[in-house]
N, C-alpha and C positions, 0 to 999 in steps of 0.2 A: 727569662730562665737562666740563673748561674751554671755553671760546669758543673757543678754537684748533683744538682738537683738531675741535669741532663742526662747523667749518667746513668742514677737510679730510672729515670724514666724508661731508656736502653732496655737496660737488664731485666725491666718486668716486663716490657716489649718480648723479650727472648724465652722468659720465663711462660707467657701468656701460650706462645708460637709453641714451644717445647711440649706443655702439656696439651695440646690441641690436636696435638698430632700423635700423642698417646707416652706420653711419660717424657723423658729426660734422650730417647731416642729417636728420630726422625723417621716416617714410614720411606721418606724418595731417600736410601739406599743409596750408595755409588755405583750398584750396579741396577737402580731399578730400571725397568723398561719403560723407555718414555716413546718409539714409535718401529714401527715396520718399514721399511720401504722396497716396492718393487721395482726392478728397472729389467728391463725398459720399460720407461713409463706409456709411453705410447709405440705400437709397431703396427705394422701390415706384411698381410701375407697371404697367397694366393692355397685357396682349396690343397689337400693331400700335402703340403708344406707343413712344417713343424716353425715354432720360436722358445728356445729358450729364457726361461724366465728366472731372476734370481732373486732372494730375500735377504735384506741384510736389516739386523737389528741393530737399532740406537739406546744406548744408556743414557743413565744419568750423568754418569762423569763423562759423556761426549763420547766415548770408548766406541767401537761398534763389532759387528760379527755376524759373517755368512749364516743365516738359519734355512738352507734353500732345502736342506736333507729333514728338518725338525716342523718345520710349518706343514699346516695344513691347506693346500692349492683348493680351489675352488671356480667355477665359470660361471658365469651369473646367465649362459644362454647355450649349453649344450649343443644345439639346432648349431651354433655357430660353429665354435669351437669347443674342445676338452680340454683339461689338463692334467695329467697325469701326480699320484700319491705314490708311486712304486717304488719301490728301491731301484736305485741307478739311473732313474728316469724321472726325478721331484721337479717337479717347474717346468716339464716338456709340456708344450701346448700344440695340443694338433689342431688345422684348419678344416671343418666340415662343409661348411657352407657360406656364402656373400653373407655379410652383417659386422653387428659391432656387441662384442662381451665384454664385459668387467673381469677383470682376472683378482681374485684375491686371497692375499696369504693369510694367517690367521696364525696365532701363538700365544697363549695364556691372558688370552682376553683380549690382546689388541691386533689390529689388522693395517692390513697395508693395501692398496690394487694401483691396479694398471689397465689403461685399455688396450685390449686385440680389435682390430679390425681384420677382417675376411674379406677382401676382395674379390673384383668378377672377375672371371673367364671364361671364355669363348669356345671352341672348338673348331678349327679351323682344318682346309690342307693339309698335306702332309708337307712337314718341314720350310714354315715360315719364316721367310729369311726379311726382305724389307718391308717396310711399313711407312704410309703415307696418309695423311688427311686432304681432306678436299674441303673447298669454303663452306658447306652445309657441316661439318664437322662429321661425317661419314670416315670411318677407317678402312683403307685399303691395305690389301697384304698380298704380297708375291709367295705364293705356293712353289717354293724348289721344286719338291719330291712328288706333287702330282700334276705339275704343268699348268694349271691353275690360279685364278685372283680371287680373293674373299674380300665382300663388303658385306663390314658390321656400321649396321646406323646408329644417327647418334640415340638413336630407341630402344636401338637392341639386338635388328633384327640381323638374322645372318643370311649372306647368300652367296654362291660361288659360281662364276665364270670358270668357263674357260679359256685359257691364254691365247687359243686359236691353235691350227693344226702343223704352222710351223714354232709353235713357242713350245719348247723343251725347257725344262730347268732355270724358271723364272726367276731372276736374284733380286735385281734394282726396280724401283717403282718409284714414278712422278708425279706429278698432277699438273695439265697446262690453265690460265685462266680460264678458260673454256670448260673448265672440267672434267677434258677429257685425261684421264691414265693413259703412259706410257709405260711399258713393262720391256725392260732388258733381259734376254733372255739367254742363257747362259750355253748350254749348250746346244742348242740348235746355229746359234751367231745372228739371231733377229732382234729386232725391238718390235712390239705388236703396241699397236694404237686402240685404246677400247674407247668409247662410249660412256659416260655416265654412266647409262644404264648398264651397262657391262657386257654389250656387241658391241663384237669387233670390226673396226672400222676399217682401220691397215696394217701391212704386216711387211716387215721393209727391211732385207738383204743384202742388197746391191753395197758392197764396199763397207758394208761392217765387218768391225775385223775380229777375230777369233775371240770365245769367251765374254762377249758383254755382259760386265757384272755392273758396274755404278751406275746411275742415270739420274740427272739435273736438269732444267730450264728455264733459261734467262728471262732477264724481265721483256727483249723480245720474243720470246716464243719459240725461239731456238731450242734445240734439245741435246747434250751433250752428253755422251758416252763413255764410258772405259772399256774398254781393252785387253784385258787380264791375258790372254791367251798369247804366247811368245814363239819360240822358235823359227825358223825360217822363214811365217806365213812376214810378207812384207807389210801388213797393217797387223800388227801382234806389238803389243806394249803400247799403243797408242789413244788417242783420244780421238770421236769421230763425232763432227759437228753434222747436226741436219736441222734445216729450217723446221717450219711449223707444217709445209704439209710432206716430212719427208725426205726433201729431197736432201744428198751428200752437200754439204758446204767444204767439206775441208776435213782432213784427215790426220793428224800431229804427234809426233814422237814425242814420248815422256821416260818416264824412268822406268824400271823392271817390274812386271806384274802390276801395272794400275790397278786400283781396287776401287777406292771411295772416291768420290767427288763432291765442290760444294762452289757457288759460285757466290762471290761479295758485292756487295753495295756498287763496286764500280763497273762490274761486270765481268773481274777477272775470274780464273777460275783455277781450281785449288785441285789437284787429286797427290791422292795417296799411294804411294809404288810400296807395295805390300813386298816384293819379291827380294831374296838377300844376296842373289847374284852381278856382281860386278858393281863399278859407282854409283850406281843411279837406284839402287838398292836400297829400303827402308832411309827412303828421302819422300819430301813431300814436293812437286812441280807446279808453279806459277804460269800460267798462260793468261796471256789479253785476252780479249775478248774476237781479234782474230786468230789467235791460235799461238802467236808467238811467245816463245818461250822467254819469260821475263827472269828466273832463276829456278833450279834443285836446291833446297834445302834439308838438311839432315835430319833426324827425329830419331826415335826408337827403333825398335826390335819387328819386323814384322806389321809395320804401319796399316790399319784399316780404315775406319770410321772416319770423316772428315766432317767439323764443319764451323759456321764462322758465328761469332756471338756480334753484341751489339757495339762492339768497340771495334767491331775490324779483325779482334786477333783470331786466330787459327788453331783452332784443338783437332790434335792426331791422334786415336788410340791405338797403342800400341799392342798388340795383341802377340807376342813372341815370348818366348818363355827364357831366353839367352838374357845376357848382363849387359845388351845393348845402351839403352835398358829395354827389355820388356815389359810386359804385367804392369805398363804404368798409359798416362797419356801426357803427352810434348805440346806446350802452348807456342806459336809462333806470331809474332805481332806483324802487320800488315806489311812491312819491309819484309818479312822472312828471318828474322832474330828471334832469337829463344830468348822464351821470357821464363821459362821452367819445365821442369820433369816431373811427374805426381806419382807417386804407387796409385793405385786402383786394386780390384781383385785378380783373378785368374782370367787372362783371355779377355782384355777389351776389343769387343767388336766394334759397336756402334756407337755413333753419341747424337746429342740433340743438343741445341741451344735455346734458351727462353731467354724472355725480354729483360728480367731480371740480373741478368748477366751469370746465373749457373749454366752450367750442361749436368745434364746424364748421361752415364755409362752403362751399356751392358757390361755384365763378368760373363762372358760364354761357357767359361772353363770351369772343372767341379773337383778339383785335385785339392787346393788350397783354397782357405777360407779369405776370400768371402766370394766363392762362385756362385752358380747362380742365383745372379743379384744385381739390382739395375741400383747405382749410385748416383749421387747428386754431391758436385764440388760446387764451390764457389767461384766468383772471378779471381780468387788468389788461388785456387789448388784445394783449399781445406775441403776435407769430407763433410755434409752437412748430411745427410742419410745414407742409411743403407739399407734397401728393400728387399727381401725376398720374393724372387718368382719362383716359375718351372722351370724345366731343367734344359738348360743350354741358350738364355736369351740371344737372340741374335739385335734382332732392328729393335729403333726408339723412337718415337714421333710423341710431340707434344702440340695437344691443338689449342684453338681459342678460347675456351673453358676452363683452360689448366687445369684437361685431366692429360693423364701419363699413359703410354702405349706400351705396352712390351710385348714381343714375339717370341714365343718357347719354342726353339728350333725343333727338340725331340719330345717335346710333351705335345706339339702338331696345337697349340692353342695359342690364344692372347692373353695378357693380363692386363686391366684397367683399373688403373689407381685415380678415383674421382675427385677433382679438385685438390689433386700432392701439391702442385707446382706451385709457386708465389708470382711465377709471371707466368705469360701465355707463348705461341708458338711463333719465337724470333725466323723473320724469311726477309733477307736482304734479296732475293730472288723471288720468281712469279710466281712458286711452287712450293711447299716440302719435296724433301726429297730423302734419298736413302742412299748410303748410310748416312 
């Protein structure tokens, strides 16, 4: 075929094209509509919770444009979720019940969706603060607010102990090989030993020192305490070791207001000095595994959550609202160096490690977005989700299933995200533990 001929061949190609599509005009427009899209494409979210949903349309010429006010929402499972057509409220999706809807937008004939899942929860105590798994993948929870421990199985089912009659204000909670819980108990100054089955075994005073809130246990069987409560008492700020049945090992000064605790692969052990009073103040402390203090290291704002991922390093949530920083969480690599500072939402409480090498965070706080809401970083810092739960998560435990735990301090429940996590529940230690 010569250049000539090539050409005319073109031109009746264009001409052929032209009238096909209905004269010397093209129907695909530079503005026609070529799709919907909803984002977030995928979310979860716990019962009485809402998720914003928004519509954006694609043209022809690539162009696009918020249509969240002008489409028509729609939920493919009511029973689930709704989502609201109102004015001021287009694309708000409220949570009814556990399951999974299609959400979808709808506009001059073409459609866009997204899926909602609904999540379970639980009902638990009053004011759920830590959270632990046992190797049957059974959920345990420290009841603050009624003195109290909650097992939910891995079936469903719920049931609640009680802490024993000297356990007030239950915060931390362990699990030794044996299966037996440990519960730290806050203001009464005990740690009570339960049972499996959730009778209480022992109930042990002698030489704890004021306010036990964190609790941990080595891969001997040891059980390691914090100390949150300060002033005068001489075991206040400290850490209080007791063998497996109990008895005081040793007693060790750390830094101001201990809070979190978490022990590593080699048996050291990590707590968090939550308190902003004098040096030792929103620093994280190093101890051996006899108690010696190996170094204080600095961190954020109001330090809580402690724990160790698969590399050794050390994530501190900072839970302080000041420009320490706060509202973020402080990686520190197994020397005690900072490896970085991450935003998070309002009020990191708690965190969890998977094998994966992410952690979770709770946001406890509800001031600024994104509070209540359990996140998922990477091993570099980057956000990879952000969940909504109830309101004020406190604790996080990730068991062997990689499903996700969360405790609604003031909604008094749990939230279970089944199969979130991409790894399963990282334990350099004999136990989960909390925070």
């Amino acid at each position: 075929m010569n250049k000539k001929s090539g050409k005319i061949f073109i031109l009746a190609l264009m001409l052929v094209m032209s009238v096909s599509c209905g004269g010397n005009k093209s129907s695909l427009t530079p503005k026609s509509v070529v799709s919907i899209t909803v984002t977030p494409a995928t979310s979860s979210i716990a019962p009485g919770t809402t998720q914003q949903f928004t519509a954006t349309l694609a043209f022809f010429d690539k162009t696009t444009e918020d249509v969240t006010t002008s489409v028509t929402w729609s939920s493919s499972a009511a029973s689930v979720a709704t989502i609201s057509n109102a004015s001021g409220s287009n694309g708000k999706a409220t949570a009814v019940a556990a399951g999974t809807t299609t959400i979808t937008a709808t506009m001059s004939g073409v459609s866009g969706t997204a899926t909602l899942t609904v999540v379970s929860t639980n009902a638990v105590g009053l004011n759920p603060t830590g959270i632990a798994i046992d190797a049957s993948g059974n959920m345990w929870a420290a009841n603050f607010g009624s003195n109290s421990v909650t097992e939910i199985s891995s079936t469903g089912t719920v049931s609640t102990f009680s802490a024993g009659s000297s356990g007030s204000s239950p915060s931390g909670i362990a699990i030794d090989s044996a299966g037996n819980i440990w519960v730290a108990n806050y203001s009464s100054g005990t740690v009570v030993e339960l049972s499996s089955s959730g009778t209480v075994v022992s109930t042990f005073s002698t030489s704890i020192g004021p306010g036990p809130r964190g609790i941990a246990i080595d891969s001997l069987g040891n059980v390691w305490i914090t100390n949150q409560g300060g002033g005068t008492n001489p075991v206040g700020n400290t850490v209080t070791k007791l063998d497996s049945k109990g008895n005081v090992l040793g007693t060790f000064q750390v830094g101001f207001g201990p809070y979190g605790i978490a022990i590593d692969s080699s048996g050291n052990v990590w707590v968090s000095n939550y308190g902003s009073s004098g040096t030792l103040g929103n620093t994280v402390t190093e101890l051996n595994s006899n108690g010696k203090v190996l170094g204080t290291f600095q961190v954020g704002s109001g330090p809580r959550g402690i724990a160790i991922d698969p590399s050794g390093n050390v994530w501190v949530a900072n839970a302080g609202s000041d420009a320490n920083p706060g509202n973020s969480v402080t990686v520190l690599n197994s020397g005690g160096s900072a490896l970085g500072t991450f935003t998070t939402g309002t009020g990191p409480h708690s965190i969890a490690a998977e094998t994966s090498g992410s952690v979770w965070v709770t946001n406890f706080g509800t001031t600024t977005s994104p509070g209540n809401t359990v996140i998922e970083l990477s091993s570099t810092g980057a956000v990879l989700n952000t969940l909504k739960v109830g309101n004020n998560p406190e604790g996080v435990a990730i068991d062997f299933a990689g499903n996700l735990w969360v405790s609604n301090y003031y909604d008094n429940t749990i939230t279970l995200f089944k199969g979130k996590t991409t790894g399963t529940h990282f334990a350099p230690y004999s136990g989960p533990i909390w925070p």
